[in-house]
Each structure stands twice: as C-alpha cells, then as structure tokens.
KOLNU-509596 format. One record per residue (C-alpha): x, y, z. Coordinates in nm, 3 decimals. Each point is the difference from the previous one (the first is absolute). Layout:
residues N
(pt (X Y Z))
...
***
This chain:
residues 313
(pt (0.000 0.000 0.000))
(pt (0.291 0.236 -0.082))
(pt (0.129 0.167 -0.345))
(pt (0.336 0.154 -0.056))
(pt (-0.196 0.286 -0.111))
(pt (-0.188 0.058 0.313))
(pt (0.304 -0.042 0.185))
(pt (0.157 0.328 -0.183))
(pt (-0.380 0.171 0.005))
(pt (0.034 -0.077 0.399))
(pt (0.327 0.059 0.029))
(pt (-0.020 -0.366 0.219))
(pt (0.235 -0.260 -0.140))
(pt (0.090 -0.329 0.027))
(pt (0.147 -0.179 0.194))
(pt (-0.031 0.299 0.254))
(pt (-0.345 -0.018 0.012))
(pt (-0.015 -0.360 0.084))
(pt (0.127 0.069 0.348))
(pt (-0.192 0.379 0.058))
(pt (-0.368 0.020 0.048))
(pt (-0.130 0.304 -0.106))
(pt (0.251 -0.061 -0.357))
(pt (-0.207 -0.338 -0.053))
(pt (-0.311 0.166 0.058))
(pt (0.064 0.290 -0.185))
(pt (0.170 -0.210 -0.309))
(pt (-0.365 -0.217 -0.019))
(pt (-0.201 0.300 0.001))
(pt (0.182 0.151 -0.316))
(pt (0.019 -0.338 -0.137))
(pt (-0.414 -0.009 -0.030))
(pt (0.010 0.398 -0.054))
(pt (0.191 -0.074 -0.345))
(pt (-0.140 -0.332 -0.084))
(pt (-0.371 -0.011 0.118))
(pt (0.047 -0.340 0.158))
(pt (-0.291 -0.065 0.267))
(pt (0.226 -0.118 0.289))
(pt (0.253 0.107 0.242))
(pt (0.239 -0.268 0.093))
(pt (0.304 -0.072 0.226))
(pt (0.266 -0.120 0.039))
(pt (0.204 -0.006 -0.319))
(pt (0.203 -0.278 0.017))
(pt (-0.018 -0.340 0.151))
(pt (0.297 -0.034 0.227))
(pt (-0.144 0.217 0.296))
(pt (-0.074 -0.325 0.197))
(pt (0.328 -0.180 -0.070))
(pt (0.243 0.309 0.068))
(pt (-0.219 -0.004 0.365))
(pt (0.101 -0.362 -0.003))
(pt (0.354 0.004 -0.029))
(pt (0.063 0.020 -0.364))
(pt (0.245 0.233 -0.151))
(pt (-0.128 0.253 -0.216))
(pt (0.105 0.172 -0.290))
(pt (-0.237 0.326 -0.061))
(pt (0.026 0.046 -0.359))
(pt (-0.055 0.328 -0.176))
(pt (-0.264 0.194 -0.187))
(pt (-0.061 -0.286 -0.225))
(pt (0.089 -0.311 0.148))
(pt (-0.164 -0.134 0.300))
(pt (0.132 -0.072 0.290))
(pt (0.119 -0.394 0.037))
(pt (0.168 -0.205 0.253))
(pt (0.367 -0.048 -0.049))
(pt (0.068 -0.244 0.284))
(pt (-0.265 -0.241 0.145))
(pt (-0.046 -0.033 0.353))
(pt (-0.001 -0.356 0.028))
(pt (0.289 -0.247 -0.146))
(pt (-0.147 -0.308 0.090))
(pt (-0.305 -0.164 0.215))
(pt (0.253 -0.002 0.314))
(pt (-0.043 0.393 0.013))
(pt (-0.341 -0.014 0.029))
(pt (0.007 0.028 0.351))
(pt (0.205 0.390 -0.020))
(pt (-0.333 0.135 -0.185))
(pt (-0.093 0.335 0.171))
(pt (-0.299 0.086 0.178))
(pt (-0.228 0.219 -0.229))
(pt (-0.206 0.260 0.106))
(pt (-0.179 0.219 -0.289))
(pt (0.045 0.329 0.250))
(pt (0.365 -0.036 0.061))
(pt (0.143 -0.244 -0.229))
(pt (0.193 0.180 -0.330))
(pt (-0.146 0.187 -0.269))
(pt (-0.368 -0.138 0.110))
(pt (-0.029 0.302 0.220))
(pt (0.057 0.192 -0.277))
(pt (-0.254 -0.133 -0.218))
(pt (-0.304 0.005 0.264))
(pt (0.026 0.389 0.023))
(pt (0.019 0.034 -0.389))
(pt (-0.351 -0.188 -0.003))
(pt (-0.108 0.201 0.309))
(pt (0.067 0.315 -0.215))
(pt (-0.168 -0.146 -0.331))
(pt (-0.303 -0.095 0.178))
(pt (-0.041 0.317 0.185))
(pt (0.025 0.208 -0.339))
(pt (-0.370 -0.145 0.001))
(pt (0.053 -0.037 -0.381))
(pt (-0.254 -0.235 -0.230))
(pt (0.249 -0.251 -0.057))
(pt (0.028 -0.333 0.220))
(pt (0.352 0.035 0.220))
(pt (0.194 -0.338 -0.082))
(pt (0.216 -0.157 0.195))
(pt (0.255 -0.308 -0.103))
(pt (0.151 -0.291 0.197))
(pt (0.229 -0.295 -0.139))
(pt (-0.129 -0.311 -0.002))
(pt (0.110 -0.324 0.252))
(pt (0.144 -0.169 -0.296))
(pt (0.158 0.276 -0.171))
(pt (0.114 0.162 0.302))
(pt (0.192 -0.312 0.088))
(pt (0.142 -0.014 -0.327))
(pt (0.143 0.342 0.106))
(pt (0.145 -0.053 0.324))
(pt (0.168 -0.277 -0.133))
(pt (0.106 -0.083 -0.346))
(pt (-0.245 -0.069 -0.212))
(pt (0.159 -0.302 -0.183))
(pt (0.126 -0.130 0.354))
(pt (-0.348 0.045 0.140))
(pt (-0.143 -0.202 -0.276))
(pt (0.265 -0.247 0.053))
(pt (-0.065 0.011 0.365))
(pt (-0.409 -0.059 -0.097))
(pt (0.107 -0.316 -0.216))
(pt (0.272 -0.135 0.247))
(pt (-0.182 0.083 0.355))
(pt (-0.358 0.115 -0.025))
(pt (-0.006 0.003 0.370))
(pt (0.245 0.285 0.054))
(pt (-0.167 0.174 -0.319))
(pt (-0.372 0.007 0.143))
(pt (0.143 0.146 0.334))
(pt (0.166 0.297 -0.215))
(pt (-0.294 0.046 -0.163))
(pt (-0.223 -0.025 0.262))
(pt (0.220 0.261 0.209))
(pt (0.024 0.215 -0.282))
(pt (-0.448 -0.011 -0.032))
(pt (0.015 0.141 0.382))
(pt (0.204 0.298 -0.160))
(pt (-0.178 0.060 -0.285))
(pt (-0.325 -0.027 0.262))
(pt (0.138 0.276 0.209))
(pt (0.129 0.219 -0.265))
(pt (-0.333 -0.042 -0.189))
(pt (-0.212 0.063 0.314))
(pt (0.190 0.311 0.085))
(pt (-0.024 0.185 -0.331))
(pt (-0.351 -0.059 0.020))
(pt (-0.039 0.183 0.352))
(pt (0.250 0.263 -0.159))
(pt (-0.256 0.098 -0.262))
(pt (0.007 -0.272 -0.324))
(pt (-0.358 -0.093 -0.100))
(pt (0.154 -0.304 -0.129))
(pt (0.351 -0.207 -0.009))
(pt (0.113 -0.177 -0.296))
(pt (0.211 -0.341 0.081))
(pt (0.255 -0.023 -0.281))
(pt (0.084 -0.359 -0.034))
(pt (0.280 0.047 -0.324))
(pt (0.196 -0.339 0.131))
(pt (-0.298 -0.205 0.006))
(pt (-0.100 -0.026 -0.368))
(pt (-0.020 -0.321 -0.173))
(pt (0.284 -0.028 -0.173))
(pt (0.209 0.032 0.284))
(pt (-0.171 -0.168 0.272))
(pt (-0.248 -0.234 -0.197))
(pt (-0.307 -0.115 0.106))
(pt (0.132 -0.269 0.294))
(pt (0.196 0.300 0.165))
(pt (-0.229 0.200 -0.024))
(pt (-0.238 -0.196 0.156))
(pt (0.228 -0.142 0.272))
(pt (0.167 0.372 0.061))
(pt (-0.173 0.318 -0.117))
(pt (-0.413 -0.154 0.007))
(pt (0.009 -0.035 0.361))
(pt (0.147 0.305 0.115))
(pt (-0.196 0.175 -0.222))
(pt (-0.288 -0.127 0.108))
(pt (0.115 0.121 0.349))
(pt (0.074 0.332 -0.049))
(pt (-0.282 0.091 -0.251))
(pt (-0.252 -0.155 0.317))
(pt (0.155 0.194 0.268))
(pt (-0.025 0.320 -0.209))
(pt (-0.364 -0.121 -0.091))
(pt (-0.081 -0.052 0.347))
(pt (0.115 0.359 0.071))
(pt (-0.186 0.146 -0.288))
(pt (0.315 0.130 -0.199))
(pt (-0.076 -0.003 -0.368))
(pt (0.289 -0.168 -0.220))
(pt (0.157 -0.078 -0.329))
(pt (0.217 -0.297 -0.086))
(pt (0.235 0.051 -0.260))
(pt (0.165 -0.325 -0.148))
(pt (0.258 0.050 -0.310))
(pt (0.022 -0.244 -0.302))
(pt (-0.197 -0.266 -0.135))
(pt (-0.286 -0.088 0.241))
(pt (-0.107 -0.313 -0.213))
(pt (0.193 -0.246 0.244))
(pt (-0.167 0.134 0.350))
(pt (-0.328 0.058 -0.147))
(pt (-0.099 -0.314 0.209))
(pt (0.165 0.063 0.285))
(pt (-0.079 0.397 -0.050))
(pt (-0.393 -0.141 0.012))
(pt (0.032 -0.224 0.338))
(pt (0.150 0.347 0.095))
(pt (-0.303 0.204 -0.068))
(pt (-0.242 -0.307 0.147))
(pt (0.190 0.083 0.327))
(pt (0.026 0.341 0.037))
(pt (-0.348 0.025 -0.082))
(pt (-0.187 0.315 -0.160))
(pt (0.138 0.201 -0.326))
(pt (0.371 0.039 -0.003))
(pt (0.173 0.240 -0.241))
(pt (0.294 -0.149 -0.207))
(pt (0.260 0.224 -0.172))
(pt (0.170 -0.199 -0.319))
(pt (0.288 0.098 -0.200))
(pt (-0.027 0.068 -0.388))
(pt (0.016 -0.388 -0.131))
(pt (-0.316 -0.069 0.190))
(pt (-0.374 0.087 -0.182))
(pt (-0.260 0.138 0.194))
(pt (-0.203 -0.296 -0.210))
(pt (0.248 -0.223 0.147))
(pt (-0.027 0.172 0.376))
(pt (-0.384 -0.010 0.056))
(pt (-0.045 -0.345 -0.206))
(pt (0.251 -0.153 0.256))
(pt (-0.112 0.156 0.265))
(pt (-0.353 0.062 0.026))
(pt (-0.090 0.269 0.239))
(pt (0.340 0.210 0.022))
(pt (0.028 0.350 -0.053))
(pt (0.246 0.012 -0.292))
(pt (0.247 0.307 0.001))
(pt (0.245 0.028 -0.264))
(pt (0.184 -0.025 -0.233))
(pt (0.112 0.298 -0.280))
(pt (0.373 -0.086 -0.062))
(pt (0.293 0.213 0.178))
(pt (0.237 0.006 -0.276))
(pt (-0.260 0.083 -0.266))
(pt (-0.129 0.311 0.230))
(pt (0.368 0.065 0.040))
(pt (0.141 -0.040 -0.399))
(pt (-0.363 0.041 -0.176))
(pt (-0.226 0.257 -0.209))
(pt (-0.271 0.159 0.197))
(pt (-0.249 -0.172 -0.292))
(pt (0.146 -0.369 0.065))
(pt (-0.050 0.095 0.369))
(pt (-0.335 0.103 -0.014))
(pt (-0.074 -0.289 -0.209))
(pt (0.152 -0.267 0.258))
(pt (-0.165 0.172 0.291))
(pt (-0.340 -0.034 -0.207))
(pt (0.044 -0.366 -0.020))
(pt (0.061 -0.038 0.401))
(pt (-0.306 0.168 0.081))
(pt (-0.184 -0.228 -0.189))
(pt (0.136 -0.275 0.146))
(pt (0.104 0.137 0.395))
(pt (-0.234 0.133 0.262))
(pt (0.319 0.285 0.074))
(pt (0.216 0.058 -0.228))
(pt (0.378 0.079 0.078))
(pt (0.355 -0.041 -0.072))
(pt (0.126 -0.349 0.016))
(pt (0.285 0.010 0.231))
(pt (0.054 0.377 0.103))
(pt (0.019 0.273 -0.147))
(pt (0.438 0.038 -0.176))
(pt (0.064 0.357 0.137))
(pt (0.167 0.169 -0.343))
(pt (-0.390 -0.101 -0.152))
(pt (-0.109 0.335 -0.188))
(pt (-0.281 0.148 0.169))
(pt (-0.178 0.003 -0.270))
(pt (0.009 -0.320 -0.036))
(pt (-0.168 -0.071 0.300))
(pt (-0.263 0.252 -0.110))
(pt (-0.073 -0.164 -0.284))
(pt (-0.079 -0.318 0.231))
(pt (-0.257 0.197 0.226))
(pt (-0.156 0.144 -0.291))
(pt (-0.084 -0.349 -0.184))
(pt (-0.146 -0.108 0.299))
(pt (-0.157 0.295 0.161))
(pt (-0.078 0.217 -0.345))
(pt (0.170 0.261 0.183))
(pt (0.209 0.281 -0.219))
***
C-alpha cells in the first residue's frame, strides 16, 4: 500500500517509514490520495514479526522491501531461545499499531487493514525456508510445534491491530501454496493452525482475509475441510494464476478477493489494465492486486484499476 511516488509527494520514504508511525500513516494516505484505491493498509512489509523474533533484518530502500538477512533459528535445537512476543513492546509491532490507530481515527470511508504472517510462512521465516521444509519432511513433530508457536504470534499480533483500529486483518500465507507445501503438508501443517487462528479471531468477532500464493488446485480439498471447520463465509485472497471461476467453483461459499496481476499494473497500458481489471470483477466479489501492490507502479496505473471497477474518472 505504498508508491515511490507518494513517498516523494509525502516526503515519507522507505525504509524510514517502516520503523516511524506517523511516515507509514502519512505514506498510505497519499498512496489512496494519488491512486483512488478504497483501503488503507499497514504494515508494508512482512518481516515485522520475525525482526521481533530474533531475525536479522535488512531494511531495504525506496524500492525494495525490507527482507530478513539472517534467520533466527539454525536448527530445531534453538527452538527453545525463541523470544517472548508481546504486540505492545516487541519490535516494529509497536510501530505499526499507532499507524492503524492514526488511519482509523482519520474517520476516512475506506476499511483500515491490517496484515499478519501466517504460522506456516512465518516459520519458513524464522528459519530457513528450505531447512524448514526439510525439517517438515524429516521431523513433523518439531515442525507442528514451530508452527503452532508461530499461530499464537500471529493470534496476538492479529488481535492487537484489531483493538488498535483495523476493521479487518489479512493472514498472508505466501509459504503455504501448493506447489511448495502440497496438499499432505498442507493438511498435516498449515490446515490446522489455520483453522485455529481463523476460530479464535471468529470467536472474537475480528473480520479476516486469507491470502494463499500460487496454484490452489492441490489444497482445494483440504482448503474445503478448512472452510467446513471454521464455519460461516471466509474471504480468500489468490494470486494471479488462480480464476475467480476456479475460486468460487472450488470453494463454494468464499468471498473471493483478487487477483489483477502486479507486474502487468506495474509494466502495462492503462487500456490492458482496465481491461484485466474488467475481467476480475466479473469473476471476484473484490477485486484487487494479486500479491501487493510493486511500489515504482505508476499511479495511473492504479487509477486505471479503480476506474474499471468503480466507473470512477
């Protein structure tokens, strides 16, 4: 929810603003000034949770996000060093509960969305993703009890952001697509501590969206059992491979969100745009960028996607 060109409008720039409140707020407002886009979401990136969790860090810059340069974990006999985490004190998570305290109190039209990494993915960050897989393959025990400590995280981080002022959280699950994990993984690691996190922040009322990258054909099963459980409509974010057809065929009774391409809104005409962003509204219930939003997009661009949908100017 950033562009390079709101950061010089704003004069709030990465990676600066990733660690300042009142710069992240300030860069999402101009990002929806100049682009019309009909949310306000923080944070930016996805490593506030494993920086608070002993990961090294490296910030980035105005284009490039930031991205952990050394895990926190080598193998499953560190698990026992991983920090307490506390959403008021613990790294950068302070920082993004005031930015949504400040977007919500602007008392704007848009919904105020917040972000948390998911159990899977956020164990796949923590520790290296090709060694966690390993680790999943080689001792599913150990796995399940990263994951399932990571799920209390992504609870408490998800929890507070709501109480801070997000109408709604988005759980981005990137690790846990189907070509990576599979459909036995998935079922075995990600279903179940999906299924309890999305309950808990059911039973407390908090409105989410689960994003899951790739090719959902191999946990459309297992993605099904998931809805049986959780019970009631649950909206599901897909990247740009996935067709809404494909989404609400598979999944009866999901809200579909997706899925207009990021490098096409990035590289493309403002015509092929409009064009692409016609087709996902008549297949999606919302329509929006598949995996984020690259930050040197062209405004207009993104224009061009709100007017398809909305028949704005």
């Amino acid at each position: 929810m950033a562009t390079q060109s709101a950061m010089s409008t704003s004069e709030c720039r990465w990676p600066e603003a990733h660690s300042d409140a009142e710069a992240m707020a300030r860069l999402v407002f101009a990002t929806q000034e100049e682009t019309s886009l009909e949310c306000l979401s923080v944070p930016f990136c996805m490593t506030v949770e494993a920086e608070a969790l002993g990961c090294v860090v490296d910030m980035g810059n105005e284009t490039v996000l930031p991205h952990v340069s050394a895990e926190a974990f080598r193998g499953p006999g560190d698990l026992s060093s991983l920090p307490s985490f506390d959403p008021a004190r613990s790294g950068r998570c302070p920082v993004v509960l005031e930015a949504l305290g400040i977007l919500r109190a602007a008392n704007l039209l848009y919904p105020v969305i917040g972000a948390v990494v998911g159990p899977v993915s956020l164990a796949a960050t923590v520790m290296e993703a090709g060694q966690f897989l390993r680790l999943a393959r080689k001792d599913s025990e150990v796995a399940e009890s990263l994951v399932s400590r990571m799920e209390d995280v992504a609870l408490s981080f998800a929890v507070a952001q709501h109480s801070a002022g997000a109408h709604c959280v988005m759980i981005a699950e990137p690790t846990a697509t189907g070509e990576v994990l599979g459909g036995r993984h998935f079922g075995k690691l990600a279903r179940p501590a999906l299924y309890r996190l999305l309950r808990a922040l059911r039973d407390r009322r908090i409105p989410t969206i689960l994003h899951i990258c790739g090719d959902l054909g191999p946990l459309l099963g297992e993605l099904r059992q998931l809805l049986r459980m959780v019970g009631g409509p649950l909206a599901i974010s897909v990247d740009a491979v996935v067709s809404g057809r494909t989404l609400s065929e598979g999944l009866p009774g999901c809200v579909t969100v997706g899925n207009v391409d990021a490098v096409l809104l990035e590289r493309g005409a403002p015509a092929t745009i409009e064009n692409a962003a016609h087709g996902a509204a008549c297949e999606f219930q919302v329509v929006s960028p598949a995996c984020g939003i690259v930050p040197t997009t062209p405004a207009a661009n993104l224009r061009a996607l709100v007017r398809a949908v909305t028949g704005g100017v």
